[in-house]
C-alpha positions in Angstrom: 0.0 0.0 0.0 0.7 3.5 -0.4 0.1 6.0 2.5 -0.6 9.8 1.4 -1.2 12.7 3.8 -2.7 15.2 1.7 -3.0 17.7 4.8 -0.4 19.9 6.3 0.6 19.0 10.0 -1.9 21.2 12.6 1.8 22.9 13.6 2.9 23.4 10.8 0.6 25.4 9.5 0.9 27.6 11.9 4.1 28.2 12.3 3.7 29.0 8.5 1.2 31.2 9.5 3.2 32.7 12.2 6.7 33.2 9.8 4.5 35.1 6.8 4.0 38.2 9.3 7.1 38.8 9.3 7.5 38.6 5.6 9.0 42.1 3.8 9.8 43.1 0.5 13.3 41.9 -0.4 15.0 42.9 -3.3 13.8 42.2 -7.1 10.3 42.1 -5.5 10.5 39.1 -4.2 9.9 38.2 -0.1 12.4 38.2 2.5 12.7 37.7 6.3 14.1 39.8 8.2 17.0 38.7 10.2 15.9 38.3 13.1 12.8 36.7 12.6 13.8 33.4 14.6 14.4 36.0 17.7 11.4 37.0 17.6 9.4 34.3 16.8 11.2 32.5 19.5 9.9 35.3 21.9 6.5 35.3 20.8 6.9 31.7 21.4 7.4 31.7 24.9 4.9 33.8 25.7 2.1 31.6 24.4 1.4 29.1 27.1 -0.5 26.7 24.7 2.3 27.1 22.1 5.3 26.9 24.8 6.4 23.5 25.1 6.3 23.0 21.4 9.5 26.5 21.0 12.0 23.3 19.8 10.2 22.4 17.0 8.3 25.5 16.0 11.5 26.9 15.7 12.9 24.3 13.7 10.0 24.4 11.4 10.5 28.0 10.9 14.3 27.9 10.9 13.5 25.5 7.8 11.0 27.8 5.9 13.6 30.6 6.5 16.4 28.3 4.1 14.1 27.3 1.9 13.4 30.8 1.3 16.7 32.1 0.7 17.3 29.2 -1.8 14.6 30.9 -3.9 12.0 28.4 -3.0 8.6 30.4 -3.7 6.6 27.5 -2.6 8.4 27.8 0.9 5.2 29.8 2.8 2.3 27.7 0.7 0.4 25.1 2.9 -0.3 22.2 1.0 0.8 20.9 -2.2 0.1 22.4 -5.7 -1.1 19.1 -7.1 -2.9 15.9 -6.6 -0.6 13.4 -4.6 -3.0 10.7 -5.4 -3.8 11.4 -8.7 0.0 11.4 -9.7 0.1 8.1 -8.2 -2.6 6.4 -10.5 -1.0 8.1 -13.2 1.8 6.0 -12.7 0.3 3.1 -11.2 1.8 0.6 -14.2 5.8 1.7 -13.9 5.5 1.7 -9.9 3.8 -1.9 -10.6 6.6 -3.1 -13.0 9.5 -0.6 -11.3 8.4 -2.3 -7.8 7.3 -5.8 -9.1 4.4 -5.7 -7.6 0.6 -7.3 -7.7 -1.3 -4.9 -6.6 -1.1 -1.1 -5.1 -3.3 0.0 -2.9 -3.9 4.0 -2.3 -4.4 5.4 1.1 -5.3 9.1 1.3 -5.7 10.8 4.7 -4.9 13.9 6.5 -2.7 14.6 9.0 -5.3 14.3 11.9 -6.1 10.8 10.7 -2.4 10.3 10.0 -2.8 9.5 13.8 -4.7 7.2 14.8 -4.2 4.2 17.0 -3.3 1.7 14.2 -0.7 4.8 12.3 0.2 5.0 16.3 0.9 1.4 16.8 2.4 1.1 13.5 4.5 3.9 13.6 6.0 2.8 17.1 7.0 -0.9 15.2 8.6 1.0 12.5 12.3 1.5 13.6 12.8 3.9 10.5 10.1 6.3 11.9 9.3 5.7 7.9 5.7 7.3 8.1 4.1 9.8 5.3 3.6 13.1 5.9 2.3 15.9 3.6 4.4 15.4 0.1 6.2 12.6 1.6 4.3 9.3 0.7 4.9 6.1 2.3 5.4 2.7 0.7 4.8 -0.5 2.9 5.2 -3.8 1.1 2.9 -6.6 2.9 5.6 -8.3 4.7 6.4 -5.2 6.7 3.3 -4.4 8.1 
């Protein structure tokens, strides 16, 4: 089977939502962060009681939007994917059959709150490559690893 998330992460969203208002004009037109956006992010951070605990990886979520940015990536601030993660798949259904030497595929689509639940959960915990899909990252899990 294939596993798709075709939602963004809950916390990743926001921090996505949180990193655009500090967005500027940068040069040729394009947008920039200012430099010390992860300083004050980071403070805004800490004063959110609901949002404290999670300052590690909000700020490595946002310390990766930042990079991606300054590579150029304009796709770096956009939640969700620009195309149909599924409907690429069955597009190319027959070469991952023959490429893979497989039966049969089977397509899961969920989003990241049902990304999950208990079974995800369980299997997640047997999976010693923490090898689960998230949001442009699909998942392939032969039978005999499940």
């Amino acid at each position: 089977r294939i596993d798709v998330v075709v939602t963004e992460a809950p916390l990743r969203t926001t921090v996505i939502e949180m990193v655009r208002r500090y967005t500027l004009k940068g040069e040729n037109g394009r947008i920039a962060l200012p430099g010390d956006m992860l300083t004050r992010l980071k403070s805004h951070v800490l004063s959110d009681s609901y949002l404290r605990p999670k300052v590690k990886e909000i700020l490595q979520i946002a310390a990766y939007i930042r990079s991606r940015m300054e590579s150029g990536d304009g796709g770096a601030l956009r939640v969700g994917l620009p195309f149909d993660q599924r409907e690429v798949l069955e597009q190319n259904r027959e070469y991952l059959l023959a490429s893979l030497n497989l039966e049969g595929i089977r397509i899961n689509v969920c989003d990241s709150n049902t990304a999950g639940t208990e079974r995800a959960n369980k299997e997640r915990r047997n999976d010693k490559r923490n090898n689960f899909p998230t949001c442009g990252k699909p998942t392939i899990v032969l039978d005999g690893e499940m």
